[in-house]
N, C-alpha and C positions, 0 to 999 in steps of 0.2 A: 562541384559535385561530379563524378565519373558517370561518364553516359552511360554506362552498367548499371546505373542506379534508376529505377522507376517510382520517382516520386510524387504521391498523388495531390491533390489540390487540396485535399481537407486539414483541416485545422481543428484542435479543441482546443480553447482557451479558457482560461480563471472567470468564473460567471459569482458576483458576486448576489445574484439573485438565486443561487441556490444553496436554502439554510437549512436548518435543522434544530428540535430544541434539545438544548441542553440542561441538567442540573445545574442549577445556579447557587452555589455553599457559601453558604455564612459558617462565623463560628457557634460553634456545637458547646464550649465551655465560655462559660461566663468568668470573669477577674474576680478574685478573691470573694467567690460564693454568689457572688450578680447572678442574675439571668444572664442568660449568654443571648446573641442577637436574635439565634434561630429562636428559643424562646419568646423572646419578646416579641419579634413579628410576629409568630402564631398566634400570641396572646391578642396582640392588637386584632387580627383578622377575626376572631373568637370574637371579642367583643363588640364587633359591628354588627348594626339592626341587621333584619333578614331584610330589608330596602335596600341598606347599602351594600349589602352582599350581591345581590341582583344587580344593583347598577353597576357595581365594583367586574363582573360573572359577563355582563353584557358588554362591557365596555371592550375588554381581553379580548373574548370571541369576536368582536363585531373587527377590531384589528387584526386577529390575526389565525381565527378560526380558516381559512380562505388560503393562507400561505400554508398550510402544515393537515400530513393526513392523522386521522384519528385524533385531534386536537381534544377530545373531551379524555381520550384515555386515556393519553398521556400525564393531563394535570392529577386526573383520578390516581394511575402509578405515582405519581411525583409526590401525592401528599401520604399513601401508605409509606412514604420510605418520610418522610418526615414523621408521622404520627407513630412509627414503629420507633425511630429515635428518642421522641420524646413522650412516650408512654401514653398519648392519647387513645382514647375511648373512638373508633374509626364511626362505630354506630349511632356516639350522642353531636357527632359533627353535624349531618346531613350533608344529601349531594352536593346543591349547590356553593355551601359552606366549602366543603372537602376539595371541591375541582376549583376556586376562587385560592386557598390557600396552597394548591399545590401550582398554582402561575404565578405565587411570588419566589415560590423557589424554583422556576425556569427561567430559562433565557433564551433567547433566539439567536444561532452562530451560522456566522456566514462560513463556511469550511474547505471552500478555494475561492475565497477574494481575491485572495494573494498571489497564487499561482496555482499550477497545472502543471505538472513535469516526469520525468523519469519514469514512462509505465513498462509495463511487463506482459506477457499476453502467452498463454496456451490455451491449448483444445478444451472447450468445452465441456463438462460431464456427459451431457446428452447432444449427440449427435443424429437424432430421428429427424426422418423427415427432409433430410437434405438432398440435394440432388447430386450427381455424381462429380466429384472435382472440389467441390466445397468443403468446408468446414466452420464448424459453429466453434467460436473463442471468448473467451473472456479475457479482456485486458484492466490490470490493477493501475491504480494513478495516484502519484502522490500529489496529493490538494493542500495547499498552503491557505492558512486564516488565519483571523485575528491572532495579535501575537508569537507571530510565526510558528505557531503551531503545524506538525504536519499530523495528517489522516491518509486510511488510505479508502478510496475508492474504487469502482468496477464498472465498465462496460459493457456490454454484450454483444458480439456482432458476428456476422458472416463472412468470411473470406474464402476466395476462389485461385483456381491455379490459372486465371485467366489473368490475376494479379488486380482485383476486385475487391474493394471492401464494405458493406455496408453494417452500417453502426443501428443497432435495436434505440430508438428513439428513447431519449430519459424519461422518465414519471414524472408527472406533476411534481410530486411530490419528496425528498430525500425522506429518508429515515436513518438513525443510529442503530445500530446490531445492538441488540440488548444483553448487559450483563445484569445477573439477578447476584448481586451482591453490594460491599458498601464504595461506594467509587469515593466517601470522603476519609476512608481509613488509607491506612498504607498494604495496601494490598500487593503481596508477591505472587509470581508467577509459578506455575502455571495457571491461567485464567481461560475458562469457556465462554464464549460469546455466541449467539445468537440470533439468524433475520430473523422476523417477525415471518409468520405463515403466508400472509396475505402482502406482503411485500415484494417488490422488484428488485433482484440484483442488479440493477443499473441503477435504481437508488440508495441503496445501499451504503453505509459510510460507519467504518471500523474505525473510533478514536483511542485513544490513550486510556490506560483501565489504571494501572500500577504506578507504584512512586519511581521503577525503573524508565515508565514510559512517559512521563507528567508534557515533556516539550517535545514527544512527537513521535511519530512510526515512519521510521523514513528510507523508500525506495526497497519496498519488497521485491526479490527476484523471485517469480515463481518458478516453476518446473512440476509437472506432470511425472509423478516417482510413481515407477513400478517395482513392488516386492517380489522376494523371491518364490512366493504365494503366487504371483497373478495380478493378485489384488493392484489398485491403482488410488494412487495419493494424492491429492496437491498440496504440495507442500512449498513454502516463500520463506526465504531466510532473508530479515528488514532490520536496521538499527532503530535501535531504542535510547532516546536521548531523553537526560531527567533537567535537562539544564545546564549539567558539567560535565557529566559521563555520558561513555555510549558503551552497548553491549550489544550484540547479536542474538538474536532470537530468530523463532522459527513458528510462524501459522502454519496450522495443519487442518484440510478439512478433505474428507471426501463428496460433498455435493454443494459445498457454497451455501449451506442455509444453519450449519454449526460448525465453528471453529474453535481451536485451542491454540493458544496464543502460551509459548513454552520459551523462557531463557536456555541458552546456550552455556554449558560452562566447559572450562578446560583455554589453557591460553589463548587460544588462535578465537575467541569467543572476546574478546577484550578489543576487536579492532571491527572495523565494518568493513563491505564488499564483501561477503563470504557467496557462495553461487553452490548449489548442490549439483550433482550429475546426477541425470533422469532414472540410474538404476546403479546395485554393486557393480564396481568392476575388480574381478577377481576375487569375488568375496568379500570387499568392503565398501563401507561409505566414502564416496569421494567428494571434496569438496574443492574448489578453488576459491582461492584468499590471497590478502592483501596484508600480511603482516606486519610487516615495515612500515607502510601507508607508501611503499615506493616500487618495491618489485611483486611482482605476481608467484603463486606458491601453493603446491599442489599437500592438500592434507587430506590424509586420509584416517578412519575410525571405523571402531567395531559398535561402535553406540552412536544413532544419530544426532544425539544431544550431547555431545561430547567430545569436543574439539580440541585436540594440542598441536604442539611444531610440526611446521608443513617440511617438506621439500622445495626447495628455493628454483622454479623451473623458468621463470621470464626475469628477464632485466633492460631497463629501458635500452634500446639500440637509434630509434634514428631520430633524425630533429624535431620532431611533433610529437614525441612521449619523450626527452629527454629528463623532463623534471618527473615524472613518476608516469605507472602505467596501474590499471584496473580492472576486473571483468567485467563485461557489461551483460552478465544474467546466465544461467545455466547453459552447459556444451551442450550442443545438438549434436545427435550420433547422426552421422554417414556412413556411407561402404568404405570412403577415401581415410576415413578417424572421426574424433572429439572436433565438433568448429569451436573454436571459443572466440564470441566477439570480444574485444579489449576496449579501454578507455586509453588515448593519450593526452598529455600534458606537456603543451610545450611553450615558446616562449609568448610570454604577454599573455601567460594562462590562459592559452586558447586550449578544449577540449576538443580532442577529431575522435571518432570512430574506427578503429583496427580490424585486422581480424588472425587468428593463430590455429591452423590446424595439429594435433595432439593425435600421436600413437594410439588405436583401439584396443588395445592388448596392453599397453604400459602407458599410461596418459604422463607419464613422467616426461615423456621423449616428445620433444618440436619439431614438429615433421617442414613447417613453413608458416612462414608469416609474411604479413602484409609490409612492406616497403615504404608505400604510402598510406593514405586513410583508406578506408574504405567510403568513409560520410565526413564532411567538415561542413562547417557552417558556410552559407552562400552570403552574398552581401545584404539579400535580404532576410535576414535569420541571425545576423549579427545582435541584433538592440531587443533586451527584456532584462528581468531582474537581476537575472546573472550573466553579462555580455558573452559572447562566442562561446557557446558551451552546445554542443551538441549531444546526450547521451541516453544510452536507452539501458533498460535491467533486465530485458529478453526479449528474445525473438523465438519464430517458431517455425519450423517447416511444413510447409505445403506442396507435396510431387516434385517439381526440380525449383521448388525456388525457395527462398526466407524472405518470411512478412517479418518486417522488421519497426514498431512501433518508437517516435524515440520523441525525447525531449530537445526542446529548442529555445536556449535563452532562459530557462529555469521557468519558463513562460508558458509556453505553451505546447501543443506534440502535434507532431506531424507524421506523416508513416510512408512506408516505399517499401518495394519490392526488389529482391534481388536475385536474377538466377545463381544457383550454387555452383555450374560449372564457370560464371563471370567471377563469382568470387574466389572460388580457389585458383582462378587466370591471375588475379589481383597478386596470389601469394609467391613467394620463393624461398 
């Protein structure tokens, strides 16, 4: 690692003690006119004394009331979205009847067992309160569980130009962003999702809504977009994997407590790595993509949801990107241009960390690039799910330096600080 690099001691890793419930689907149609299962469980649950309902009500909570917030409203949500399926009478249930049948259709998901990787981090919506040199961030994470499922998660924390980070403590408890629709139909996009009011974005966990998204939301890059309004966005453009395909999409919210989860169409919307730039330049939406899956490629668009052929602007150049090269998260503007971190690829698929300064006025044009890495994996940072892989989906500026959050081993993240005048020293 480059002594330019100030790398701090903390770690977050895969915590398989933190779950969340989820809808638990059976089938909805029964074989040639049967009850179908959901039916039939309900019917069994229906048929038990109000004793065994209570033992059945006590048993639940006394497990798992303790691990999960709001544990009675949830089963209460969980059985209206069964009882609206299947034409139930909500009022001849009763409560404890209603909250006992809505925990056969939960389950409990661990949603980073597995790993912990690739986050993202910009400023805050709300910046009160800070003291001078600081700034309050939100960092996205992709959470790997059961089934190699990805989600995406969030952070909260404070960073300083003193090169300081401190992370807002998680909540007890995780929660799901609520969608108010049927997650066991085939649902397209565009979909709005929802925290709860009384919830923590650092508990927080965005899963899979659509049949575009069924195996996973993977490696949102955010970016802090400003219109030509004023107004300010965040907006993360993440792949969407159904199990065979992937598509790019794009979260939009303005305060982190509702979002819209929107596909991308138009070619350049058919590959993943796409990175948006923080504002137009020149009048358009500018994006940087991975078309090929090998060179880097500058697209631009008059529609933010709509993406075709880029301009072919990077191609791997030195030994540690020769097998392909990537963006690693939205250009940060400078006085100097566009920084765009990169991903390299090279032999024995080791990933290192780049970096590519770009024209303010023509992001077309490469002003310099990194020679070497900027970050590669150290000996200890070698060994996790995915061996030597170092990578991150954004970084942000703070006064003269970049906080720079990244993934390590598909495992777990680590983070460092980088002055901007050491890194553009790095480039030629």
């Amino acid at each position: 690692m480059p002594q330019k690099i100030n790398a701090l001691p903390l770690r977050l890793t895969a915590d398989p003690t933190r779950v969340v419930v989820r809808p638990f689907h059976l089938a909805l149609q029964g074989a040639r006119g049967a009850p179908s299962r959901t039916q039939r469980l309900a019917d069994a649950v229906l048929a038990l004394s109000d004793a065994e309902v209570m033992e059945g009500l006590n048993h639940v909570l006394a497990g798992f009331e303790a691990r999960h917030w709001q544990m009675r409203r949830v089963f209460r949500t969980r059985f209206d979205d069964i009882a609206h399926r299947l034409m139930l009478d909500p009022d001849s249930v009763g409560d404890e009847r209603s909250q006992l049948l809505g925990a056969y259709f939960c389950h409990e998901y661990s949603y980073a067992a597995a790993a912990l990787m690739n986050p993202s981090v910009v400023p805050h919506p709300d910046q009160s309160g800070l003291s001078r040199g600081s700034m309050r961030i939100v960092m996205s994470l992709r959470a790997v569980g059961e089934g190699h499922i990805s989600s995406i998660a969030f952070r909260e924390g404070i960073i300083s130009e003193e090169g300081e980070l401190h992370l807002a403590p998680e909540p007890p408890f995780a929660t799901a962003a609520d969608f108010h629709g049927d997650e066991e139909q085939d649902t397209v996009g565009p979909v709005k999702i929802h925290r709860h009011a009384d919830s923590n974005l650092s508990g927080t966990v965005i899963f899979p809504i659509t049949a575009a998204q069924a195996n996973g939301l993977e490696d949102l890059r955010l970016v802090a977009f400003t219109h030509d309004d004023g107004t300010r966005e965040w907006l993360g453009t993440y792949t969407a994997y159904n199990g065979r395909e992937i598509q790019s999409e794009m979260m939009r919210t303005s305060d982190f407590r509702s979002f819209s989860l929107c596909p991308l169409s138009g070619s350049a919307a058919r590959n993943k790595g796409m990175a948006l730039f923080p504002r137009k330049v020149n009048g358009r939406y500018m994006m940087i993509g991975r078309q090929d899956g090998e060179n880097l490629y500058l697209i631009q668009s008059d529609n933010l949801l709509d993406w075709g052929e880029g301009q072919r602007i990077l191609t791997p150049l030195h030994s540690w990107e020769l097998v392909q090269i990537g963006n690693c998260g939205a250009p940060i503007e400078l006085d100097e241009g566009w920084l765009l971190l990169t991903h390299g690829v090279g032999a024995m698929r080791e990933y290192s960390i780049g970096a590519v300064l770009l024209d303010k006025a023509d992001p077309s044009k490469v002003l310099a690039r990194s020679s070497k890495p900027i970050l590669a994996a150290s000996e200890d940072e070698r060994e996790g799910y995915v061996p030597n892989v170092v990578y991150t989906c954004g970084a942000t500026r703070i006064g003269d330096q970049i906080f720079m959050p990244y993934g390590v081993a598909d495992s777990s993240v680590a983070f460092a600080f980088v002055g901007i005048s050491d890194m553009l020293s790095l480039m030629t």
